[in-house]
C-alpha positions as CSV (number, residue, x, y, z in Angstrom):
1,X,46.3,228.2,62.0
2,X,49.7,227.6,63.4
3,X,53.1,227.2,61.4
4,X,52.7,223.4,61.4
5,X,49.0,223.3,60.1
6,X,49.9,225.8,56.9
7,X,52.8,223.6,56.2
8,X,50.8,220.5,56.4
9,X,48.3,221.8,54.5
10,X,50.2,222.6,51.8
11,X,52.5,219.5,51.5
12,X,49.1,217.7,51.0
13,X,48.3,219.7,48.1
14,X,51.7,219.8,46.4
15,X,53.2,216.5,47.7
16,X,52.0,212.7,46.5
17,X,50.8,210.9,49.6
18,X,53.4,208.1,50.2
19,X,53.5,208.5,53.3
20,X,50.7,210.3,55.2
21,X,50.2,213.8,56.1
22,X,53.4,214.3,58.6
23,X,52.4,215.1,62.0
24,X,55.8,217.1,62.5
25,X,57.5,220.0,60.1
26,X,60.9,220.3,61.2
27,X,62.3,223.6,59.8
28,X,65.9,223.6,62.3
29,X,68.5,220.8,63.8
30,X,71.3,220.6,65.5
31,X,73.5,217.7,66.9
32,X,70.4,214.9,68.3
33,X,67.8,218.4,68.6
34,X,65.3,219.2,66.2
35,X,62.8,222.3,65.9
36,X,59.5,222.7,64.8
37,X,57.8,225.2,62.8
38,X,55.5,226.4,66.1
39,X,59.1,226.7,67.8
40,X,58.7,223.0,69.6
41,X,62.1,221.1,70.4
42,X,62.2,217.6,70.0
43,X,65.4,214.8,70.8
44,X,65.8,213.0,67.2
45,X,66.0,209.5,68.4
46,X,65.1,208.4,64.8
47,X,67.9,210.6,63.3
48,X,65.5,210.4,59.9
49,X,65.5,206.6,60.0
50,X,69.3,205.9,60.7
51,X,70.6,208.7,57.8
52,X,71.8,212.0,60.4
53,X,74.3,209.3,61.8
54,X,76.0,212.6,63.2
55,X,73.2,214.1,63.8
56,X,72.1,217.5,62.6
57,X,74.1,220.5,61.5
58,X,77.6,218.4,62.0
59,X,80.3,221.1,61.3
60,X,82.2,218.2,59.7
61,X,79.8,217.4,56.8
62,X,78.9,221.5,56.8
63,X,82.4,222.2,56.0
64,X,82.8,219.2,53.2
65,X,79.8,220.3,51.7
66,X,80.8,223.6,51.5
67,X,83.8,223.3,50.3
68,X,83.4,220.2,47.9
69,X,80.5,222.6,46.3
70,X,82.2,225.4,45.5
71,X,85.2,223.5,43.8
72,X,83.6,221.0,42.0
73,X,79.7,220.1,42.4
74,X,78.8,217.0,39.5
75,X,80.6,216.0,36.9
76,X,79.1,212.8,36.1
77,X,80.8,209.1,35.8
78,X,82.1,209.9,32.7
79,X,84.9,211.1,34.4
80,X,86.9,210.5,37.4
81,X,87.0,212.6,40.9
82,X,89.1,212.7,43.9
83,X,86.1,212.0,46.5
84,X,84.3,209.2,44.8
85,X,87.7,207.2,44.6
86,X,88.9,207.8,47.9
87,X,85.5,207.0,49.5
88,X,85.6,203.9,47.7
89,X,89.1,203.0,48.8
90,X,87.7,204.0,52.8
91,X,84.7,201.7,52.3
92,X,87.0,198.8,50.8
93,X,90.0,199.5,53.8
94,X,87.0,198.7,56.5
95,X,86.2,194.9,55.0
96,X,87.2,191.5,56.8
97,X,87.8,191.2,60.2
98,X,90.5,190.2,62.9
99,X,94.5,189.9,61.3
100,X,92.3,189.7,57.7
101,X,91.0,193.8,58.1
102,X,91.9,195.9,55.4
103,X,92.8,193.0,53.3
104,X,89.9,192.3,51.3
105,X,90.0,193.3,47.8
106,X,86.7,194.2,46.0
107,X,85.2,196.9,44.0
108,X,82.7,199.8,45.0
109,X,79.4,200.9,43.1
110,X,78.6,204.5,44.5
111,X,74.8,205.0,43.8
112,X,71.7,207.6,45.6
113,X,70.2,205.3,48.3
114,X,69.5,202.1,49.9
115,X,66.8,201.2,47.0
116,X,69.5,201.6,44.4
117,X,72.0,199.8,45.8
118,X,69.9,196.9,46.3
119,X,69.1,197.0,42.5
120,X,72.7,197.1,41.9
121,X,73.0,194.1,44.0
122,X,70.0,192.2,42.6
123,X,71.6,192.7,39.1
124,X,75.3,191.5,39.9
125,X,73.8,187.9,41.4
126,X,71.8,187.8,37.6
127,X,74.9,188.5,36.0
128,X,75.9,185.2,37.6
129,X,73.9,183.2,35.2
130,X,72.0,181.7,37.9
131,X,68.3,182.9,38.5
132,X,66.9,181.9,41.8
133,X,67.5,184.4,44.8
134,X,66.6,183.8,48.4
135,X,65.5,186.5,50.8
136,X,63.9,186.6,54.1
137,X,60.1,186.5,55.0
138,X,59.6,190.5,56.7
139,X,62.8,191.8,55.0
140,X,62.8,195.0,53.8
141,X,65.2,196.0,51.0
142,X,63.3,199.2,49.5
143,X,60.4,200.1,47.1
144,X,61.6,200.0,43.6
145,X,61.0,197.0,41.6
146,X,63.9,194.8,42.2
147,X,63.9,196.1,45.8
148,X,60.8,195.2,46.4
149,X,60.8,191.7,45.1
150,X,63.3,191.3,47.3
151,X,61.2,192.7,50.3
152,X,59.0,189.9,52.2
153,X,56.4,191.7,52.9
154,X,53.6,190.6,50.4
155,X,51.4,193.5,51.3
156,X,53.6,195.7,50.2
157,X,54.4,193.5,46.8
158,X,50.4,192.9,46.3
159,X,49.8,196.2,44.5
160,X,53.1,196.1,42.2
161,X,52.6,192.6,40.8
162,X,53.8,191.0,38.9
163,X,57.4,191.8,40.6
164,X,60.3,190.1,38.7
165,X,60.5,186.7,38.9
166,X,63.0,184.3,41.1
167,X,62.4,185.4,44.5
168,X,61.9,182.7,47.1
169,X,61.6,183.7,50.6
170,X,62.3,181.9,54.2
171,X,61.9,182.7,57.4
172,X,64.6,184.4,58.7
173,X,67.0,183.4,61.3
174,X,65.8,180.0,60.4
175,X,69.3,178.3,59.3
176,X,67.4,174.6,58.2
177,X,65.2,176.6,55.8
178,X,67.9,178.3,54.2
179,X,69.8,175.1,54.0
180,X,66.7,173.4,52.1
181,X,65.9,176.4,49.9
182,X,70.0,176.7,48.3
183,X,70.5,175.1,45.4
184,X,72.7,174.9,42.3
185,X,70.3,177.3,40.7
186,X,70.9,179.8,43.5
187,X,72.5,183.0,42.7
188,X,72.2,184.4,46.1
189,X,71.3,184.8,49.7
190,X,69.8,188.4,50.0
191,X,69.9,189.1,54.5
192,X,69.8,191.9,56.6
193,X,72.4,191.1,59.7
194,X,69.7,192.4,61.5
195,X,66.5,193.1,60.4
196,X,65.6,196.6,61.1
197,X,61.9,197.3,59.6
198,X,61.1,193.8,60.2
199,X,61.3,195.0,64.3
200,X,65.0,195.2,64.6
201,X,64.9,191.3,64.8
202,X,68.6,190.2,65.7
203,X,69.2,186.3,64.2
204,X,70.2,183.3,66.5
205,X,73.7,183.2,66.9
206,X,75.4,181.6,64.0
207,X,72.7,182.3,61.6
208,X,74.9,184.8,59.7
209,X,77.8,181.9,59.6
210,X,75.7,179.5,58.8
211,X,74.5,181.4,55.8
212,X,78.4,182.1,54.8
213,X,78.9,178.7,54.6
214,X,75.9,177.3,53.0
215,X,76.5,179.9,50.0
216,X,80.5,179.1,49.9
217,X,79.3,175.5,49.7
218,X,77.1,176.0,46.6
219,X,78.9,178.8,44.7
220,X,75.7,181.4,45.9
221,X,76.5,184.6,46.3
222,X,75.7,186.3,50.2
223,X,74.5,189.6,49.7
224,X,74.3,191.5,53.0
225,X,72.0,194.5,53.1
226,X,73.6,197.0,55.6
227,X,71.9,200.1,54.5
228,X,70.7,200.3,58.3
229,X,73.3,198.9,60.3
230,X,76.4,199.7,58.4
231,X,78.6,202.9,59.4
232,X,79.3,202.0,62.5
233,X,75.0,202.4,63.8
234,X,75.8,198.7,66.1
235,X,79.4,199.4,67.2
236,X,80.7,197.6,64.5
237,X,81.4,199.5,61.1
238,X,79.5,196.9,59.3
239,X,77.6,194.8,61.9
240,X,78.6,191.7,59.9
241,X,82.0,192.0,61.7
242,X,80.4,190.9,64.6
243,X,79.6,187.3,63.0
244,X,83.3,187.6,61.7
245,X,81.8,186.7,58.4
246,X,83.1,188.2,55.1
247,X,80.2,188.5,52.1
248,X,80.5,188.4,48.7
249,X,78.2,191.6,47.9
250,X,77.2,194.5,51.0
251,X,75.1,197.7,50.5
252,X,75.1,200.7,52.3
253,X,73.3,204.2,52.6
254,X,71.4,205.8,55.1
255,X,74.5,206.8,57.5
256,X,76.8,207.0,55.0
257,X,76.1,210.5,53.6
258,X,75.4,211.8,57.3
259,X,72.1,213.3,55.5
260,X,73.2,213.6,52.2
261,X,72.0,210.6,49.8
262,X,74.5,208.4,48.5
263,X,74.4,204.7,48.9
264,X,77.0,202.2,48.2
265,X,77.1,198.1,46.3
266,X,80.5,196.6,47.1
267,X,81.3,193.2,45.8
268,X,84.4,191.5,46.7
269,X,86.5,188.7,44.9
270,X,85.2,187.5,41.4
271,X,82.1,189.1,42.0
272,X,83.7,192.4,42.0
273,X,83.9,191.5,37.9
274,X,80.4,190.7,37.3
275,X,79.8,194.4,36.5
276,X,81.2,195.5,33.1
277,X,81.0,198.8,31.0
278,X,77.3,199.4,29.8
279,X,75.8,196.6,32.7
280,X,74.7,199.5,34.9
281,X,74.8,202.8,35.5
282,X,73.7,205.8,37.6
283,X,74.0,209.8,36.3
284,X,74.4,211.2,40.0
285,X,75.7,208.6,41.9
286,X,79.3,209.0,43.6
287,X,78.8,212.9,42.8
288,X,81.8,215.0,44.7
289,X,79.6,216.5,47.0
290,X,77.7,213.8,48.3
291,X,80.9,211.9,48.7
292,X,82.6,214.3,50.3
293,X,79.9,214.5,52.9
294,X,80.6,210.5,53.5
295,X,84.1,211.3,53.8
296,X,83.7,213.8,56.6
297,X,81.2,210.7,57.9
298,X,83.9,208.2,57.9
299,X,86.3,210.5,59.6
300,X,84.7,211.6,61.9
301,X,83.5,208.1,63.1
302,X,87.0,207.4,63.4
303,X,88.3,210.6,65.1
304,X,85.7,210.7,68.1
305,X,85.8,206.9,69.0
306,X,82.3,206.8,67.6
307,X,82.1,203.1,67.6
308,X,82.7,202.4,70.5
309,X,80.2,205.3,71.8
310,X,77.6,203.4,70.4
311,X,78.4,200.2,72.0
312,X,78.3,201.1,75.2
313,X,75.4,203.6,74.7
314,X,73.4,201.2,73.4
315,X,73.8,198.8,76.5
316,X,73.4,201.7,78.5
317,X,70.0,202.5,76.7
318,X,68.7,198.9,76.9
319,X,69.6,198.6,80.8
320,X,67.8,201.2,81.5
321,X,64.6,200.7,79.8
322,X,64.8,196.8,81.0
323,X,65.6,198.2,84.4
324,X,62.7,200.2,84.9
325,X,60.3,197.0,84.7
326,X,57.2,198.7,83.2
327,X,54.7,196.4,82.0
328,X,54.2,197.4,78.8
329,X,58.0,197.0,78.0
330,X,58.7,193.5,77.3
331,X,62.4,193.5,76.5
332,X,65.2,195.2,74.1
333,X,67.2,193.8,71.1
334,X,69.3,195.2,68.6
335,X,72.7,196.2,68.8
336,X,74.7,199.8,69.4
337,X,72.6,202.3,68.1
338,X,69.5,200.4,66.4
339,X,67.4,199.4,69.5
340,X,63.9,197.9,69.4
341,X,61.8,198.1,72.8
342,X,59.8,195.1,71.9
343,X,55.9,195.7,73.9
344,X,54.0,193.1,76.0
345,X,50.8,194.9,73.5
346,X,50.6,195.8,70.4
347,X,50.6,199.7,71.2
348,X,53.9,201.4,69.4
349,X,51.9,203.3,67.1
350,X,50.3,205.1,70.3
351,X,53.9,205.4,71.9
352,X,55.4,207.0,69.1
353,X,51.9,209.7,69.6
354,X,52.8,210.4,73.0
355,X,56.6,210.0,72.7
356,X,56.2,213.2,70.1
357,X,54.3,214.9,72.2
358,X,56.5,214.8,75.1
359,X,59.6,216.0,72.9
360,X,60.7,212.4,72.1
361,X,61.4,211.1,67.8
362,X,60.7,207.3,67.4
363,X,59.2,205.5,65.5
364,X,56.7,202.6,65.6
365,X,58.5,199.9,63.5
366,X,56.0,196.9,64.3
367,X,52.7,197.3,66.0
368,X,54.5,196.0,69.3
369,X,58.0,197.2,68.8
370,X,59.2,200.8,68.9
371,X,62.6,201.2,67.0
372,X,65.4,204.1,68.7
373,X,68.2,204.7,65.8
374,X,69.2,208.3,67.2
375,X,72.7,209.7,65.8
376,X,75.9,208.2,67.2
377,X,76.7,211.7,68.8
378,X,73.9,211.2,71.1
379,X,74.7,212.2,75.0
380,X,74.6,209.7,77.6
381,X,72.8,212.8,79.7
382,X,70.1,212.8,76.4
383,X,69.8,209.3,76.8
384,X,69.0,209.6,80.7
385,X,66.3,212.1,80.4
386,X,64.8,209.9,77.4
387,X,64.7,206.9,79.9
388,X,63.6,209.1,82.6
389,X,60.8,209.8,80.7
390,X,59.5,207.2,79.2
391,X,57.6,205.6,81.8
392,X,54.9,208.4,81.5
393,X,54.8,208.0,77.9
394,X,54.3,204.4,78.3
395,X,51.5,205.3,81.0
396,X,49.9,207.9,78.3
397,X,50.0,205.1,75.7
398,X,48.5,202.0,77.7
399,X,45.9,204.9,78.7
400,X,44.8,206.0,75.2
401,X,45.0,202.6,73.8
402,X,42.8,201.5,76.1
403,X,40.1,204.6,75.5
404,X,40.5,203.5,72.0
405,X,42.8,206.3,70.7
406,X,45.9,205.6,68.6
């Protein structure tokens, strides 16, 4: 029995199985490198889906966390402390775009994770007084109730009905549907600017405009989920820059915390009021040490031009897979740092298999699209040897596909 297989073993005994027996126990990391329990190294290209935004180990967040825990570890939000405040004030600074940046004012709702602060979201567009909220067909906003009304994945919903009502869903990128589906009943437009467990599906151009305006038009809020592609993952800080949209309501998480959970609901303008004492709540949200660790995050990004890094990188990345004109790669999409090689079959599960085995973390998003959200500190050189290589897995893939493995 090796390392791995005890550890597996055991999870399966002690751990509820959410998620399948993991093939991998990671027990070290540093920067885009992670280490098995057998002593294997791997190159994170997943970075634990879009979360270790600066990879592993980052001395930054180290030192933050350090320090921030042995001054002052959770004191609750019955009071007030220094890091919660000023990441709010960060998060806030970063809103609007062009000569309006910076000027936006708005309130923040520090929470745990993506999940929660799309509950807090769902709730502000009830406290509206309207009911009806539209979200996208494949969306995925998380797993907890509201969450996952909001998801449009009815396979997922199927086993948790009934799921609270009010939830209509359209096709996304589809700009006529939303038009028909926004009413005077309509709190809000729940979107992803680009869908990432959907396939990392990028809208038409305009879509995200077109959905500012159809809201503004009706007095509907537009609530933009960027717990994926927020914190700079698509060379943007919030990837709705790019659309040089503003929205009433944005969540964030994953990247934020650089590993540690903490998620974030900012509202802007009135709907910054919606939210009174006793309307919602969270015991460990915002805690110093957690926000601390998003600080370092934040500052980081800033300090080591980390934006623009993941522009180019991520043009870099996509040239090179397109360029090496395998037939089983069909094209790229996505933006920055959240790629999807979209597949001419529906073999990504069996890429993911052999892209593990040759040292490689990704992960199978669709059955035809493979999703690459490594950390923004990722080498060009580690980029090059991942392209270099892919070719064989690909080969290894369309070969055990086609023997009937997965």
């Amino acid at each position: 029995m090796t390392a791995t297989t005890d550890l597996q073993q055991r999870w399966s005994g002690a751990l509820m199985n959410t998620y399948g027996v993991p093939r991998v126990a990671l027990v070290r990391g540093e920067g885009a490198v992670v280490t098995d329990a057998d002593g294997k190294e791997y190159l994170d290209l997943l970075a634990g889906i879009a979360v270790n935004i600066l990879g592993h180990a980052h001395p930054a967040i180290v030192e933050a966390v350090t320090t921030q825990l042995s001054t002052l570890g959770h004191v609750s939000n019955l009071y007030a402390s220094e890091p919660a405040v000023a990441l709010a004030e960060h998060l806030l600074s970063q809103m609007g775009v062009g000569d309006g940046a910076g000027s936006v004012t708005g309130r923040v709702f520090l929470c745990n994770s993506g999940t929660e602060a799309n509950e807090a979201a769902f709730k502000l567009a009830r406290a509206t007084g309207r009911r009806k909220i539209i979200a996208a067909e494949k969306a995925f906003h998380g797993r907890t109730m509201g969450a996952l009304a909001l998801t449009g994945q009815p396979d997922k919903r199927a086993p948790f009905e009934p799921m609270p009502p009010g939830v209509e869903h359209v096709p996304y990128g589809d700009l006529e549907a939303l038009d028909r589906a926004v009413d005077g009943d309509t709190a809000a437009v729940f979107l992803e600017p680009i869908m990432g467990e959907g396939g990392v599906v990028v809208p038409p151009e305009g879509y995200l405009a077109g959905a500012r305006r159809i809201t503004a038009e009706r007095g509907a809020l537009l609530i933009l989920d960027e717990v994926q592609t927020g914190i700079g993952r698509t060379g943007w800080f919030y990837a709705h820059q790019a659309a040089g949209i503003v929205p009433d309501v944005m969540t964030l998480a994953k990247g934020l915390g650089g590993g540690m959970p903490i998620g974030a609901c900012i509202a802007t303008g009135a709907a910054a009021e919606l939210f009174g004492p006793g309307k919602h709540g969270t015991t460990f949200g915002g805690n110093p040490v957690c926000a601390s660790a998003a600080l370092a995050v934040l500052k980081t990004i800033a300090a080591e031009d980390l934006l623009s890094h993941a522009d180019n990188l991520g043009k870099t990345i996509s040239a090179g897979i397109e360029g090496l004109g395998h037939p089983l790669v069909d094209h790229v999409r996505g933006a920055g740092l959240l790629l999807g090689v979209v597949l001419t079959e529906d073999v990504a599960p069996a890429v993911e298999t052999a892209a593990r085995d040759a040292g490689y973390l990704v992960n199978a998003a669709q059955p035809g699209v493979v999703r690459l959200a490594p950390p923004l500190i990722l080498t060009e050189e580690q980029a090059e040897g991942f392209v270099a290589a892919l070719p064989g897995i690909l080969d290894t893939a369309a070969a055990e596909s086609a023997a009937g493995g997965k």
